[in-house]
C-alpha positions in Angstrom: -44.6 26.5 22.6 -45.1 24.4 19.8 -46.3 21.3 21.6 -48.3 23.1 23.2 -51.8 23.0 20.7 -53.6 26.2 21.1 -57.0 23.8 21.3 -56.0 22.8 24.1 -54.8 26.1 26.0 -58.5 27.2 24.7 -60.6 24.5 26.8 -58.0 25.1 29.9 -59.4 28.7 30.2 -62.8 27.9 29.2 -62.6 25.3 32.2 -61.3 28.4 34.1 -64.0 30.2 33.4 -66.8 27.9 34.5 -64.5 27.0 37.7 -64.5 30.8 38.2 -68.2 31.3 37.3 -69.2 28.4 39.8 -67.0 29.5 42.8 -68.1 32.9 42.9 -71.9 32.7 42.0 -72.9 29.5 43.6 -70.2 28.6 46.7 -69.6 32.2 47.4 -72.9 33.8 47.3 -74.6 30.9 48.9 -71.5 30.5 52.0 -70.7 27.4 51.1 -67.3 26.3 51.8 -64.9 24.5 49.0 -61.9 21.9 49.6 -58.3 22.4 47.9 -56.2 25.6 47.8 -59.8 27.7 47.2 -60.9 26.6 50.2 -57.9 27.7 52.0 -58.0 30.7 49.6 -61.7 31.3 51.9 -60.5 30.7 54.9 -57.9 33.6 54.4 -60.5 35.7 52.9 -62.8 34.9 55.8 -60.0 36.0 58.3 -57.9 38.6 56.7 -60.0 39.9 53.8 -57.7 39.1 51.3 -59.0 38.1 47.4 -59.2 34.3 46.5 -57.8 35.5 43.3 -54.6 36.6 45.2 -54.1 33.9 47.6 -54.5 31.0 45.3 -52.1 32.4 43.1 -49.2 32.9 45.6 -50.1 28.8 47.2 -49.7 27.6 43.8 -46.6 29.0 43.1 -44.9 26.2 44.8 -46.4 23.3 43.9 -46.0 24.8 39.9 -42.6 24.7 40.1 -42.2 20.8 42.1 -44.5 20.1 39.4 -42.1 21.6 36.7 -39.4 18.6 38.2 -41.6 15.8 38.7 -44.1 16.1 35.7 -42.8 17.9 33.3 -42.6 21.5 31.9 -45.5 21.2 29.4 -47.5 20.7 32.8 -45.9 23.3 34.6 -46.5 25.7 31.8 -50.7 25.0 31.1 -50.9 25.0 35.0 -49.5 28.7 35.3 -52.2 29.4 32.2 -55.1 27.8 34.0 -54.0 28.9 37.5 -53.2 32.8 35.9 -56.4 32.4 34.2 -59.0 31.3 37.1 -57.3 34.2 39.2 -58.4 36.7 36.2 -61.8 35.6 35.9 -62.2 35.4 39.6 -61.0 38.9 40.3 -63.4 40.0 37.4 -66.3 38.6 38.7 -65.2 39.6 42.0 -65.5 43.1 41.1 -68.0 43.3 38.4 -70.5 40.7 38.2 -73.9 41.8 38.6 -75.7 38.7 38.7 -76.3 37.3 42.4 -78.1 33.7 42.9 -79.5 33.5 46.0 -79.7 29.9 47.0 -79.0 30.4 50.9 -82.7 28.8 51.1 -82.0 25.9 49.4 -78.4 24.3 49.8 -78.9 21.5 48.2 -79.8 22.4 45.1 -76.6 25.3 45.7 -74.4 22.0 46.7 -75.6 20.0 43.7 -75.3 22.7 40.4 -72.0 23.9 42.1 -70.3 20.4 42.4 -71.8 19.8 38.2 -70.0 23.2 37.1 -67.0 22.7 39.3 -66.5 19.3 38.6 -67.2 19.7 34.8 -64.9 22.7 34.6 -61.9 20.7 36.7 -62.9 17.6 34.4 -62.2 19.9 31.4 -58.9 21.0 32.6 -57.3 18.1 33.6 -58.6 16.5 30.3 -56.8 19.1 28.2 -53.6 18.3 30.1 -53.9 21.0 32.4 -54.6 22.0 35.9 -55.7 25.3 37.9 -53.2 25.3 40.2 -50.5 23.5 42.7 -53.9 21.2 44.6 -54.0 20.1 41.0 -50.4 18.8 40.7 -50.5 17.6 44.4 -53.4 15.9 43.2 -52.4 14.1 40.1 -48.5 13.0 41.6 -50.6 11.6 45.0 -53.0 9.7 41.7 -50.1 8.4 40.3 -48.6 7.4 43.5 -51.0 5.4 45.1 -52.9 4.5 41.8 -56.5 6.4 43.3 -58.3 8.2 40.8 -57.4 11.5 40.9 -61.1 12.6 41.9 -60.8 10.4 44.9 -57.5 12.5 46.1 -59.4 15.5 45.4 -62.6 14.4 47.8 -59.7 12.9 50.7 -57.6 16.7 50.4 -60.9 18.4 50.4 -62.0 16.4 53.8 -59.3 17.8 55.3 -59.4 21.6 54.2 -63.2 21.4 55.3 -62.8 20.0 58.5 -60.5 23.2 59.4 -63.6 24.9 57.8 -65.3 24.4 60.5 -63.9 27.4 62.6 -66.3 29.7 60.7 -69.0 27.8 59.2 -71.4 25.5 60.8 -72.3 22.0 60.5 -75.3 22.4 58.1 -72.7 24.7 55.7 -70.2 21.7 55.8 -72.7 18.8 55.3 -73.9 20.8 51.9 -70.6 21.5 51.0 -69.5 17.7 51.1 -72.3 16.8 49.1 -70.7 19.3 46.5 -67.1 18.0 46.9 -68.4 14.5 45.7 -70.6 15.5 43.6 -67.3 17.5 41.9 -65.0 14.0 42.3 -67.6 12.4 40.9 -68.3 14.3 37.1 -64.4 15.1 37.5 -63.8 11.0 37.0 -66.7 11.0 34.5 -64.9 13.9 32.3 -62.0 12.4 33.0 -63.0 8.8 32.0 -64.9 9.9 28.8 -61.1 11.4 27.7 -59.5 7.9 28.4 -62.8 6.4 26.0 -62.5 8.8 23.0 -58.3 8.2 23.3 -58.6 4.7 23.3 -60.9 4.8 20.2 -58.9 7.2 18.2 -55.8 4.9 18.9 -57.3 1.9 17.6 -58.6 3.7 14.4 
């Protein structure tokens, strides 16, 4: 575990930690839905009452181990920390959490703060040389495929989870929570592009 710096295992679970924060106290509380795995994580909870924390864990599991062929095992290893650590936090908050933010009465403000923290903590994450989870890898090998930005894949997988969405949640819900998913693509590219900047200039110094 030596090249893996302990700076940047830090800023995975901080990253986490906001992901956690945002999912649970701003999409959750507010019903908005979410794209990737934690959207399919919703629709299970939604149906069968089973914990994000638990179903995002057991989706990933996959997807962490192609990742572990395709992109390394320094990948594979800070994905399993910032997958096992978003699970933690979520379950924690899940159970514990006393603060509730009622924004049912005003989505958009809901959509835009939740898409900021979400697409700061992903930013953060993937920054670090991370991910949260197996939507993360399928993300970044689909980037390096087809040469989109990796916030692009994420707002075209997204599309797709919220479309199925729709089964529980109507079309004001959705409309809200696409604002959100670019809004996340969006300040995900920005972190992400602000990484590539401070690289660049510590490489030419």
């Amino acid at each position: 575990m030596k090249w893996i710096r302990w700076r940047e295992v830090s800023m995975i679970v901080f990253g986490s930690f906001v992901l956690a924060a945002a999912f649970y106290h701003i999409h959750v509380q507010n019903n908005l839905a979410e794209g990737g795995f934690i959207g399919i994580a919703l629709l299970v909870k939604q149906f069968f009452n089973v914990s994000p924390s638990i179903t995002t864990l057991l989706l990933d599991i996959p997807l962490i181990l192609l990742g572990s062929r395709l992109l390394g095992k320094r990948l594979a290893i800070k994905t399993i920390i910032g997958a096992a650590s978003f699970s933690f936090f979520y379950a924690l908050m899940e159970r514990y959490s006393p603060f509730k933010i009622n924004l049912s009465g005003h989505l958009f403000i809901a959509a835009v703060i939740g898409g900021v923290l979400v697409g700061f903590g992903l930013g953060l994450i993937l920054r670090y040389g991370g991910a949260t989870g197996g939507d993360d890898i399928l993300s970044l090998i689909v980037s390096k495929i087809s040469r989109l930005s990796v916030g692009k894949v994420y707002f075209l997988f997204d599309g797709i989870v919220l479309a199925v969405s729709l089964i529980y949640l109507n079309w004001n819900q959705i409309a809200y929570t696409v604002l959100s998913v670019a809004v996340c693509a969006y300040i995900t590219d920005l972190v992400m592009a602000y990484h590539k900047k401070d690289s660049a200039e510590e490489a030419y110094i």
